[in-house]
Structures are given as C-alpha cells and as structure tokens.
N, C-alpha and C positions, 0 to 999 in steps of 0.2 A: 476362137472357139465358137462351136454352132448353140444356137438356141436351144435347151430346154428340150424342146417337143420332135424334135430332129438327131439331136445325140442320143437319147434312149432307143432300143429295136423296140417296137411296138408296133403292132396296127390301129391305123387312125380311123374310126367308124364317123361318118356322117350320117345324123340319123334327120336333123330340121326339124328337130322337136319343138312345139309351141313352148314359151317361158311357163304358161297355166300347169305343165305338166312338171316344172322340176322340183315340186315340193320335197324335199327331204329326198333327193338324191343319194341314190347309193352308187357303190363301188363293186362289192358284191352282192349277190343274187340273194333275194331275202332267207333267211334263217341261215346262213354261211357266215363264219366267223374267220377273223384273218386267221392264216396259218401263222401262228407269233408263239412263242417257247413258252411266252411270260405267263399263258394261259392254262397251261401246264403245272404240275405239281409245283410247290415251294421249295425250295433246300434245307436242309436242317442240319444241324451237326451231327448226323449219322449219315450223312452222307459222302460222296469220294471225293477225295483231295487232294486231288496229284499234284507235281510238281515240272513244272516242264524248264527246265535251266536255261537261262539266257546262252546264245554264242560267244559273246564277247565278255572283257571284264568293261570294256567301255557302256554297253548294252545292259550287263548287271549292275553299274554303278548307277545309270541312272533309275533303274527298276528298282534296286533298293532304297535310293531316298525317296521313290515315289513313296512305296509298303511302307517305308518306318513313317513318315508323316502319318501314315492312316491310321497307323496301331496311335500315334501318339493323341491323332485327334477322336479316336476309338475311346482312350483312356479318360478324356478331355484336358491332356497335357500340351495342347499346340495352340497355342504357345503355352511353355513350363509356366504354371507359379511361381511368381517371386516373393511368396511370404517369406516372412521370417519367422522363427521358430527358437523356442527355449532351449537351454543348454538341456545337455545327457544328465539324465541325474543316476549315477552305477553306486550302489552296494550290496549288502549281504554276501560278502565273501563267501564260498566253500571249498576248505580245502581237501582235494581228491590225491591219488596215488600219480604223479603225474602231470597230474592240473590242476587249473580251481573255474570255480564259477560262478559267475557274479550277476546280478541283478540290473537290468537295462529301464530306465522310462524316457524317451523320446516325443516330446513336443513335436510330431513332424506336422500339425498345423497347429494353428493358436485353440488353444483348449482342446484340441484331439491329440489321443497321446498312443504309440505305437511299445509295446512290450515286449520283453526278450531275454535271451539266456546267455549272456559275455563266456564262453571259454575259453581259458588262456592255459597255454602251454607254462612249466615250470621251468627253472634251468636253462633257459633262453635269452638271450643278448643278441641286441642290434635288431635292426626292420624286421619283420617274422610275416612270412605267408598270411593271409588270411582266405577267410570260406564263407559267403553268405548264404544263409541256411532257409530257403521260406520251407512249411512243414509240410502242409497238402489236408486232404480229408480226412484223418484220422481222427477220429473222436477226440475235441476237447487239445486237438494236435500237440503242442510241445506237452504237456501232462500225459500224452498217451499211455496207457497201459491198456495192452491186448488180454491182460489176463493168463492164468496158468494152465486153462484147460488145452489148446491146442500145442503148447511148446516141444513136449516131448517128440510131439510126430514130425514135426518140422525141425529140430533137431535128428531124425531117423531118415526123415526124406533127404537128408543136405540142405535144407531153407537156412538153417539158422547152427551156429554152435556152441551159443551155449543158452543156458534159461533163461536171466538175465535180460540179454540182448534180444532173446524174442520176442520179451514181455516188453520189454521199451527201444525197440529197435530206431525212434525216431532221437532219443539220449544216443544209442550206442555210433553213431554214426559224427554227433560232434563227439565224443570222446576221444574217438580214435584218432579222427583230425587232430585234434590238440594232442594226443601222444604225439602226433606224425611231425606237430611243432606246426600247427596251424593256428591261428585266432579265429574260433567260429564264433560268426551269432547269430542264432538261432532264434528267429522272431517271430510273433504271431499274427495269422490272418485274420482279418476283421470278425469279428463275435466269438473266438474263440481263447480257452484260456485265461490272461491275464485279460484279454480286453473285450470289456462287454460296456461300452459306450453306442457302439451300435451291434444291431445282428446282423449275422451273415448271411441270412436269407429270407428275411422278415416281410417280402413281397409288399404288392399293392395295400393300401389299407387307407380307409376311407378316410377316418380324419386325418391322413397325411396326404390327402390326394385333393387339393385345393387350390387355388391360384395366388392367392397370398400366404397359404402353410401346408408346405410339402416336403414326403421325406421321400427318399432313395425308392425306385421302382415306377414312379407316377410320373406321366406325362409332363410337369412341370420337370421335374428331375431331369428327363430326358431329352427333353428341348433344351436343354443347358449342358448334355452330357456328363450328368453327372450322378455317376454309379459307384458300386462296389468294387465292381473289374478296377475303376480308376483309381480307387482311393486306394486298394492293395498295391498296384503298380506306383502309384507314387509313396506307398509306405518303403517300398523296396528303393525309389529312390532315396529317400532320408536314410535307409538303412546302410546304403552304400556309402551318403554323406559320412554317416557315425563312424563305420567302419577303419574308411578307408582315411580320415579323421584320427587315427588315435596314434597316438606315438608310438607304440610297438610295433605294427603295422605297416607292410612295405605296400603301398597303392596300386606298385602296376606286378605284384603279384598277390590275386585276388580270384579267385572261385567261386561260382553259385552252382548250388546244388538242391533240388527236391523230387520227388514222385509223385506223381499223379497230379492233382490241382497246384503242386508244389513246383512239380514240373513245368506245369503250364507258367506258371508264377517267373520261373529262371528263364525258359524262353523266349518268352514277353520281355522280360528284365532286361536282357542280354543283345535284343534284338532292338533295345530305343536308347541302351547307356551304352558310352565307349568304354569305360574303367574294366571294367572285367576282361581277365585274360585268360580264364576256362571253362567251359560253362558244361555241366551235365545232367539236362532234363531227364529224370529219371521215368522209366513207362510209362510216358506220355505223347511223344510225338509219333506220327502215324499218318498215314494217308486217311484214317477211318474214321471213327469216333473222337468230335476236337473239344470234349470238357465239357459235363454236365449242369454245371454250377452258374450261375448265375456271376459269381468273380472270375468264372472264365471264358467270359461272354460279355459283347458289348455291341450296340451297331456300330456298322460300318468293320467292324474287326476282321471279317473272313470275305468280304466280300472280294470275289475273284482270286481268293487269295487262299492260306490254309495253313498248319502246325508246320509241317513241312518247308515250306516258302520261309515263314518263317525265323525256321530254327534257321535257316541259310542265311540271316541275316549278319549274322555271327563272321560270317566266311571275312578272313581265312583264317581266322583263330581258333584253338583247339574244342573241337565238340564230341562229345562224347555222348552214348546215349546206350540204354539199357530196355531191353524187349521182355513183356512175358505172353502169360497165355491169355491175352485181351485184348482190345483193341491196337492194337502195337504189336502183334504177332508177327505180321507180314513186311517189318520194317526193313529186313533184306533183301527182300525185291523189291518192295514199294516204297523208296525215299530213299534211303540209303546211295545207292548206287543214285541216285538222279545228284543228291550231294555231293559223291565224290566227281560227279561230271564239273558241279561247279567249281570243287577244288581247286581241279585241275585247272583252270585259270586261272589261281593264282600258282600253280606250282607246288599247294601242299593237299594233294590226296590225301595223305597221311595223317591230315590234321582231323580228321572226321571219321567216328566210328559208331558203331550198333554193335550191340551184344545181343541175341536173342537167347533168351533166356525161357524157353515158352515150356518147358518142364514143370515153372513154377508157376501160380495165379499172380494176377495183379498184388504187385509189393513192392518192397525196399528191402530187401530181405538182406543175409550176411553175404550172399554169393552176388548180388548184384552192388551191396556195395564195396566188395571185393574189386569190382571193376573198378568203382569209383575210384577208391584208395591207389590203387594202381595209375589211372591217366592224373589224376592230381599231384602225385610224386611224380609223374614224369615231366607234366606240364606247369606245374608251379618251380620246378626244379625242388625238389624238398632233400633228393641225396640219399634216398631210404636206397637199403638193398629189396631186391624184391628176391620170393613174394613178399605182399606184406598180409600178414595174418592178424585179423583184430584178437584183442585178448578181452579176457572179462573184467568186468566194474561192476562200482557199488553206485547202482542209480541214485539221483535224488529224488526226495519227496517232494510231492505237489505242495508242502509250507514251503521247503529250502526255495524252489523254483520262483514262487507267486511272489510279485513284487511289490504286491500290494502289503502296507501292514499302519501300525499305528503314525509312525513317522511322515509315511507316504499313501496317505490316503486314499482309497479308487476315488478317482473322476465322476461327475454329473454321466447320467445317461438318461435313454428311455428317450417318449417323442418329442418330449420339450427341449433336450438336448439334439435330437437329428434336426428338428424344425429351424434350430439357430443356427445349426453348424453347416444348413446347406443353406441360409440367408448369409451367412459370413463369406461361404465361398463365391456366392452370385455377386455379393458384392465387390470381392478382389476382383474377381472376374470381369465384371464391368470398370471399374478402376483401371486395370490391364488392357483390356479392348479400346477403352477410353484414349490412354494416353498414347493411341498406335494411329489416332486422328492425324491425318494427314496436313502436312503445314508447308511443305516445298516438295521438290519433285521427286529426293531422295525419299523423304517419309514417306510419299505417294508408295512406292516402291515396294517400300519395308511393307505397309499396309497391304497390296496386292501381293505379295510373299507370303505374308500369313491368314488374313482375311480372306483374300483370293484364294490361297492355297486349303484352307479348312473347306471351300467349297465348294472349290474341286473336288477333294475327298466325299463331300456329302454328295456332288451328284454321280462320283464316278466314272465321269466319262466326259474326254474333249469333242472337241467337234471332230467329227468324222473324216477321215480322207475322203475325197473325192469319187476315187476310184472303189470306193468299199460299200457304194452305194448304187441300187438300181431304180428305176422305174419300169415298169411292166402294166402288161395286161391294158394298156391305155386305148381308151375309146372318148372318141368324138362328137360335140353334137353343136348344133346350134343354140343358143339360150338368146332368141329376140338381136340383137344389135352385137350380142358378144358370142367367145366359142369357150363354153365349158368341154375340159378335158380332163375324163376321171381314170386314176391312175392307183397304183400299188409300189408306195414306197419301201425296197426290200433294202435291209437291212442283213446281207447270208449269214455273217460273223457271228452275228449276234440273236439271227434268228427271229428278226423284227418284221414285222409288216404292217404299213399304215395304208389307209384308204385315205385318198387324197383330189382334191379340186382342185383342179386351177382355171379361173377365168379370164380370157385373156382379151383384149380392146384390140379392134381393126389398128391405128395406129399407136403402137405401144410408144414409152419414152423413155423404155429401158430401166424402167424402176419396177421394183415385184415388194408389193405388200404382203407378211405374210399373218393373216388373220388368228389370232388365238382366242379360245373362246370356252367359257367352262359348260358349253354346251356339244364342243369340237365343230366338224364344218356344216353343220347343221344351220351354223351361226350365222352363215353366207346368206341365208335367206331368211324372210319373214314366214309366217304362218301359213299365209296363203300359196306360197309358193314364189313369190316374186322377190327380186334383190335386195336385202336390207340396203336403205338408204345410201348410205355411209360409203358401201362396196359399188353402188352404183354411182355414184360419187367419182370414187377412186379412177372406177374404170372410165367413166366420160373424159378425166385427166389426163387420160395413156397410161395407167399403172396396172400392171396386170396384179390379181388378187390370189391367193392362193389360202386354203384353206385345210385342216385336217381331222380326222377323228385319232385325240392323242390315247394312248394306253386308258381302256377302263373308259369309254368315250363312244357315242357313235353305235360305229358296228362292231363295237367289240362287247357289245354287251345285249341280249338277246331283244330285251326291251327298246333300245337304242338311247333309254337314259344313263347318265353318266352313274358310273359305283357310287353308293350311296357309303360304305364299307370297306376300306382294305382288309385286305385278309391275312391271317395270324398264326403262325405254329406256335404249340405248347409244347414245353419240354416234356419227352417220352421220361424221363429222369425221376418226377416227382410224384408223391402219392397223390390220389384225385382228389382234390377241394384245397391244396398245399397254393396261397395263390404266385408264389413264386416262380411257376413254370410258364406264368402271364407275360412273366417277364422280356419287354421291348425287342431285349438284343437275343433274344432266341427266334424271331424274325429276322430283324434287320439290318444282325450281325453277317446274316449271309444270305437277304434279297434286298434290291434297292427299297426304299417308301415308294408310294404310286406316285409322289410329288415328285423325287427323284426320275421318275421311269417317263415322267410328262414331260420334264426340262430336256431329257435324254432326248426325247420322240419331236420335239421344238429343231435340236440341236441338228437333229437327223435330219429334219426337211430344209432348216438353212444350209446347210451343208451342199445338198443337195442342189439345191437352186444356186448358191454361192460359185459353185463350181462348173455349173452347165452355162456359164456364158461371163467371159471375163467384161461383158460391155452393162450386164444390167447389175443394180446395187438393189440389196435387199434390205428393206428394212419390215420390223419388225411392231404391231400391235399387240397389246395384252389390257383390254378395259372388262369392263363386266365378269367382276370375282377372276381374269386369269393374268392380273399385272405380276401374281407374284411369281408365277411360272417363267415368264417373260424373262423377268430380272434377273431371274438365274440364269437362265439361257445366256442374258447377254454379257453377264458376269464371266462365262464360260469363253463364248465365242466372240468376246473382242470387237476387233473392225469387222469382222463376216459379218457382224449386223451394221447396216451403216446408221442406220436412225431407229431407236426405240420409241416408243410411244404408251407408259405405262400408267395405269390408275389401280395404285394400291389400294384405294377404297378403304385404310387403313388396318388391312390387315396384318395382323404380327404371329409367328409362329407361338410364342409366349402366351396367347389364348386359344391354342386347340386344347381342347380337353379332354382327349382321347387318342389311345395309338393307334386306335383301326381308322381314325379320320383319313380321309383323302387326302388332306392339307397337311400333315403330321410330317415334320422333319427331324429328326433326333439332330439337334445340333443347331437348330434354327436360328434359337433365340438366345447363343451365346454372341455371337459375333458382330452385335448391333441391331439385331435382329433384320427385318426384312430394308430397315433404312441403310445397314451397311452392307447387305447387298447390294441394292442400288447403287450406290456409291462404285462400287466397282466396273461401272460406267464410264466410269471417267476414263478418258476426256470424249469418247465420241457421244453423237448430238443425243439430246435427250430430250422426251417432253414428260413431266414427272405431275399425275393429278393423285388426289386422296392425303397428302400430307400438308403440312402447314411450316412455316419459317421455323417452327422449333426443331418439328420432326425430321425435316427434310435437310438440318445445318450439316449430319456427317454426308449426304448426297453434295452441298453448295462448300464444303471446306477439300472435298477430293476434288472439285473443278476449279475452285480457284487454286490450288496445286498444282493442276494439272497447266495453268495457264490458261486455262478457256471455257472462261465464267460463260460466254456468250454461245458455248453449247449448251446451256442447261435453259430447258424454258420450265420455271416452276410455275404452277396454277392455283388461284387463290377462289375460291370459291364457286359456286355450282355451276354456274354459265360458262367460266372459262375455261372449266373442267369437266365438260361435256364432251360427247361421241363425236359432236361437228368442230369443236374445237382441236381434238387431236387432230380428225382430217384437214382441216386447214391447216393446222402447223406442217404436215407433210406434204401436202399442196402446193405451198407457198414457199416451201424453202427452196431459195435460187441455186442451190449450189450447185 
C-alpha cells in the first residue's frame, strides 16, 4: 500500500513558508467552521426513529446482541447483579367472582422492596398461563381511578363498556386475564402506589448531589449508571423471578403487557429477558415520540437506535402492539411493515402485529384491550373461543389492594434511605467489577467481554473501516527542515470532519505518532510559533507526528478554545422549574458525551493513518489532561494503536461534578473507573504516568494475564513521568 500523502486525491500546495509563520496553523480559512453534523441541532426524543431491518438473520443476530448489551448497560445491568434478595411475602386474600387477589412484597434488592397485585384464576389445575403487568402513567398507577365524570361518553364513543372498567381500566385488564385462566401481577413503578421509598421523578437536588452522598439524577449517580430507568427494569426482572417462580405457573408460557410508560416498561423487558413468550407494548412504540419520563430514559439507550429497533428485539416471538391517536399513529407505515421485513427472516411475519386504533386518544381502553385478550389466547395458547368479550367486576379498593398494613409495615424512605441505597448498590457494583480482575488468559477474556464491551457501548463506535474514511482539501508547505501537510479528515457516514496536521521528516522510519492534546493540534507548537520540543524530538527520530483538532477543539469553536460546556436538552415534557427534565439521559440517551465524540474523532484518525500504509505503525500519545481520551481510544482500537503513551494525571470520571462537563461520561466510573479502562490495554505496549502501584494493580494484574508484564512501563514519580520521558520510551523502543 502507498503512503498516507499519495493514496488520498488531493492537491499538494508548496508554499516555503518560514517556521516564524506557523503559529497556530489552520486548516480552514479564518471564521469557517468544519462542515461536521455534530454542530448541528441535538436529538431529543421527539425526534424520527426509523428502523432500517438488517438483510440477514446472520447480520440481525449479531446487531441484536450489539442493541441488547446497550439497553442492558443503559439500564446499568451489564453485567446483571447478583444480589440476593428476601423471600415473596403474599397475603391478604380477596376473593372475587372468578378470582382472588392477593398482596405481593418483593425484596428485589436488599432493603428495596417492589409491590403488587397476585391474581389468580379459580378452578384451575396444573401449570397456568401467566401475564406480567407494569402499569404506565396513570396516576397513583395500580390504584388508578379515572373518575366518573368522563365514563359515560367513552362508553357512547365505543372506548370502554362498562362504568366500572372505565373508572379502573388498569384492575379491568388483570381481571379479565385471570377469568381467561392467566396469573397476573400487576406491579408498581418506582414512587407510585404501594411504593414510596423512592420518587419517581424527584430530579437533581442539592443535598443529594455530592461526591460522597448522592441520590438518583446527579452526576454521581450517573457516572455509575445508576437511574430510575434501571431500577424499574431490574424491578421487572425480580418480577419475572417471582412470577415465573410460583408453582401454578407454567414459565415458558408468560406475557408482558402495558401502555404508555408501561409499554415502554414491556419492550425494554422483553428485549434484555429471554422468559417471555408474548409481549404487547401497548401505544407506545412508534418511530416518534420515545417516552417522556425520565424511567423511560437513560444514556446511551437510543443512541443510533429507537422504540422500534427495539421492540424487534423480541423477533421472532409473538409481538403485538396497539396504535391510537398520539404519537404511535403512524405505526402502519412507520415500523410495522419494516418489523414484518424482519420477520420474515425468520419465517414468521405472522408473529408481529399493530392495531391502529387512532379513533381513540392515547389509552388502554376496552377495544384496545380487546386486541390484547385476543393475541394472548392465541399465543399463550389459553383455548378461549373468540371473540372474547371482557365482562364486568367489582373492583377493589385502594385498603384491599395496599400492602402495606400493621403486620407489614411500609419500608424507611426519603433522602437518608436513597443516599444508602445507592451506597449499597456502588458497592455490589464494585464487588462485582472487582472480582472480574483478570488472573489468567480466560478471565482476561471474560474482562474484555464485559469491561471491554460496556465501553464500547459508552463510546459507540469501532474503529472505522478503512475505506469509510477520506482526506481532502490537503495543502503543502515547508515548516524549516520538515513538511507540514494540513488536511480534512471526512468522516461522509457519519458526517464528520476534522482539521488535521501532519508533520512529516526528510527520512521517515515508518513510525507515525499521533499527538492528542486538550488543546487539539494547536498542541504541535509552542506559542511562538515553533515546534513543541517533544514533536521536534520525534521528528529528528524519523517519526512523522500527526496531530488534530478533536470535536469542540481547535477550529470547531469560533474562539479556537476548546468547549468550556457541553450542551444539554431539557425535556419538552415537564412544567418550567420541574428540575427533572435536567435529567442526563434526555441528552445522552440519544447524543454521544463530547468525551465519547473526542475518543470517536481519536479513533477516526488512527484509522485512518493505520490503513494508508500497511509499513508504518501508529502509535499513539495522550499527556497534558488528554490520557484519558487516549485510553479509550485504545481500549477501542486494539493493535491499530501499536504503542500508547498515556499520563492520567489521575483523573477519574467519579469526580466530575457536572453533566455539561467536557469530561462527563455516564458510565465512567462503574467499571473501575479510568484504571480499568486502561487496563484493557493489555497486552500491547504501554507507558502508563499519573498512577501509583495501588492504582495502577487492575492496569499490571490484566498484563501479567496477558503474559507480558514487559509491555507495561509504569512511572513513578515526576521526572519519570514527564513529556521527555514518554518520548524516550517511544524513541528507544527496538522493536
């Protein structure tokens, strides 16, 4: 393969410009900014979310363990917790015409307890169907009562048929189930109902927004992934434990059903657990609008991805889904048909339907769960004649329902209970991360599987094919003894564009350093204009230098200093001053962090240089505040980087203190934080400054795993962990 400066079409300008002149070299012409997408509006969850169906099931198979890993490490479930948890404690019988129903308290973590409503069919023998039930938005959810004012009309219109069931249509729908000979349980989401240990949208709030005491919503929180969105989704796993758990109960036939956030609740469910064999998000999925709420929101959850996508994850097991006049209107042109494309590789089109129902507003109403009752007899096998026609019942009251009473006490809540309960979880969490330390080449493995694989997730993106990459607009000049060559890194896919340097020495030695720097390639020179040392250095070696302005860097910012700020959407959702709509994952759920978009823009120029010449190796620098970008990078890209060079300065994601930070990773500071990033290093050559023998053992336990301790040069204190010291480590290495 040809050089770099030869495989690109470009015209090469010779200009013989004095060195005096290259102070702060640009790329583009002053006040011109790259043509890059990222500079562009934000995404939000009102925006489009199509679905584009893989060709293959080989092609879908692997695109779907990609999506499920994201959702799971969205949720902060990658890897599951292995807590353990208290027994079911069920009573308070009631018995009904039909059925009874009983009272649920679930330990699904230690001192957090999940609530719910057991209905069991009567007159039933042997394994029996079951339904898991999450509620959605409904005020106060499983206690719902809509009231008697609107019934009659919705009764008139065809919504609903009888009083009863309009007034508690979230009761009328396990009823029915349990006439149908289903075991439903119907359980509640976080703040509502029976469970008020924590709230359901209780936002930012100062004194939980701390580095040592923090509750759900605050940058501590989310550098640990740990939200609302997750803890519902893992209440749904404990629920399916219980369930599917109970001795009446046939495991592999099993339904989840809800609407709206409830919906969202089953899709999510449906799409990280294999147990379930029918699932019907009710007006919920859509190409449009993906969930208002903050439990239907997480980072990393939507990025490149969407409701749609999703729900496909199900494929090829029965899906069912229910349309009204809301965001989910258009669910017959827009997803539906792109689901039955997917079907169709496995053979069952048939297994996937939409009902558009758009006569009626956003609901659950009797005629949409009409539909329900209908795919669940068919696909649970339940034997009903159809149709089936719900009939009426004697609701229960919010005493019969509440499981709280003398016997059974409510739970501790409030901040002193959230402040413990997400110290309890950081610490399983660390526990779990801990014991995934690498001790032989198999664990190595496991670690890169899961480790590796959350951060992947977090940056979103491999390194680049080769061919997916251009350089353009490249001009020429002399810089004193060397030849700078300023270029335009495109990125078309993706819509990328970086301004880039490369310096290059009369006789090169086939090595390319590529400079990172929290100033971008600004960094290549000193103030006055002449070669930082260090690069001058490199070049007298033979190693041509290369340098960039990453995302928010440079010349992407009018000033040419780097974003002081990333930037934040607030949910359209919430009333003004509500500070829930602050909430992380209504950014981040569906745009990278700038930290991710810098590792991206890293990835994209080793890429690039890795590919334009099978004879040169590229390695890779990250000192002064950018080792931590570096590590991702190299965590990412493997051998493409042949030698790192990184000085943590000991920074850890665990002390940003803010989500607009530059440095903000949602997910940073579970997974070892920036030491077990590094770590995934191993085994290629490393020179590692800013930590110490404590901090640096999960970096030196993945190489001697690896078998090649003698890749790792660690640095102990200031001299040997200086600017001239990394350059001689890449100087001197003979290899």
């Amino acid at each position: 393969m040809k050089a770099l400066a030869t495989v690109v079409i470009c015209t090469m300008l010779s200009s013989g410009l004095p060195a005096a002149k290259a102070a702060t070299p640009r790329v583009l012409p002053v006040g011109q900014l790259p043509h890059d997408q990222r500079l562009g509006p934000l995404k939000d969850l009102n925006d489009y979310f199509p679905f584009t169906p893989c060709s293959t099931r080989e092609a879908w198979t692997r695109r779907a363990a990609e999506l499920r890993r994201q959702v799971l490490v969205a949720a902060g479930l990658w890897p599951m917790p292995d807590i353990k948890s208290g027994n079911p404690v069920i009573h308070g019988k009631v018995d009904r015409e039909g059925y009874t129903v009983e009272k649920v308290i679930l330990e699904t973590y230690p001192g957090y307890y999940l609530t719910g409503s057991l209905y069991r069919p009567k007159g039933r023998s042997g394994k029996l169907p079951a339904v898991l039930s999450p509620h959605g938005h409904w005020p106060e959810g499983r206690f719902y009562d809509a009231g008697a004012k609107d019934i009659r009309r919705q009764i008139v219109e065809g919504a609903e048929r009888f009083e009863l069931s309009g007034r508690y249509p979230l009761q009328a729908r396990c009823v029915q189930l349990a006439r149908m000979g289903c075991v439903v349980f119907h359980y509640d989401m976080v703040g509502n109902a029976d469970s008020h240990q924590l709230a359901h949208r209780a936002g930012a709030r100062a004194p939980m927004n701390d580095p040592q005491r923090w509750g759900f919503f605050s940058p501590q929180a989310e550098a640990r992934l740990q939200t609302v969105f997750g803890l519902q989704t893992f209440n749904s796993v404990r629920a399916m434990d219980f369930l599917s758990g109970l001795p009446d109960v046939d495991p592999a036939r099993i339904g989840v059903t809800g609407a709206s956030g409830g919906g969202t609740q089953t899709l999510i469910f449906c799409a990280i657990d294999p147990r379930p064999a029918v699932s019907f998000p009710a007006v919920m999925v859509s190409t449009a609008m993906q969930g208002g709420c903050p439990c239907e929101n997480a980072c990393y959850l939507r990025l490149g991805s969407g409701n749609i996508e999703m729900a496909a994850l199900f494929a090829p097991k029965p899906l069912g889904m229910t349309a009204a006049d809301d965001w989910t209107k258009e669910i017959a042109t827009k997803g539906l048909p792109e689901l039955k494309q997917l079907y169709r590789l496995f053979g069952a089109e048939d297994l996937v339907m939409a009902k558009p129902l758009v006569h009626f507003p956003h609901n659950y109403n009797y005629v949409s769960r009409a539909v329900m009752y209908h795919w669940f007899n068919k696909h649970l096998k339940l034997g009903l004649d159809e149709p089936i026609v719900e009939e009426d019942f004697r609701p229960l009251s919010v005493a019969e329902m509440s499981v709280w009473d003398a016997a059974h006490p409510e739970p501790p809540r409030g901040d002193e209970f959230e402040w413990a309960f997400l110290q309890r979880m950081t610490k399983d969490t660390q526990r779990q991360i801990e014991a995934l330390r690498p001790t032989s080449e198999a664990t190595l493995h496991k670690y890169g599987r899961i480790v590796g694989g959350a951060v992947a997730t977090m940056i979103g993106r491999g390194l680049p094919e080769g061919g997916a990459l251009q350089a353009v607009d490249c001009q020429s000049q002399k810089l004193g003894a060397w030849q700078m060559t300023k270029f335009l890194l495109r990125y078309p896919a993706q819509g990328e564009e970086l301004p880039v340097i490369r310096l290059t020495p009369k006789q090169g030695n086939h090595r390319v350093v590529v400079w990172i720097d929290r100033q971008g390639k600004q960094a290549l020179f000193t103030a006055s204009g002449a070669l930082r040392p260090a690069v001058h250095t490199l070049l007298k070696k033979g190693f041509t230098v290369v340098g960039a302005d990453l995302f928010g860097q440079g010349e992407f910012t009018a000033d040419g200093r780097p974003l002081a700020k990333a930037r934040l959407n607030r949910s359209k959702h919430a009333a003004p001053g509500e500070s829930w709509a602050d909430y992380a994952g209504f950014t981040f759920g569906y745009n990278p962090s700038l930290f991710s978009q810098r590792v991206r823009d890293i990835l994209s120029l080793v890429a690039l240089l890795h590919y334009a010449s099978a004879n040169e190796r590229v390695d890779v620098v990250g000192l002064g505040g950018a080792g931590h970008w570096v590590a991702a990078a190299r965590a990412i890209a493997g051998g493409a980087i042949d030698r790192a060079a990184i000085d943590t300065a000991g920074f850890r994601f665990a002390n940003v203190a803010k989500i607009d930070d530059p440095d903000f990773l949602p997910g940073g500071a579970k997974y070892g934080d920036l030491p077990g990033i590094v770590a995934l290093s191993a085994p290629q050559p490393l020179w590692l400054a800013g930590e110490n023998d404590a901090t640096a053992s999960p970096v030196a336990d993945a190489y001697r795993a690896a078998g090649r301790v003698e890749n790792l040069t660690l640095c102990q204190g200031p001299s040997d962990a200086s600017e001239s010291a990394a350059i001689a480590w890449l100087v001197n290495d003979s290899r």
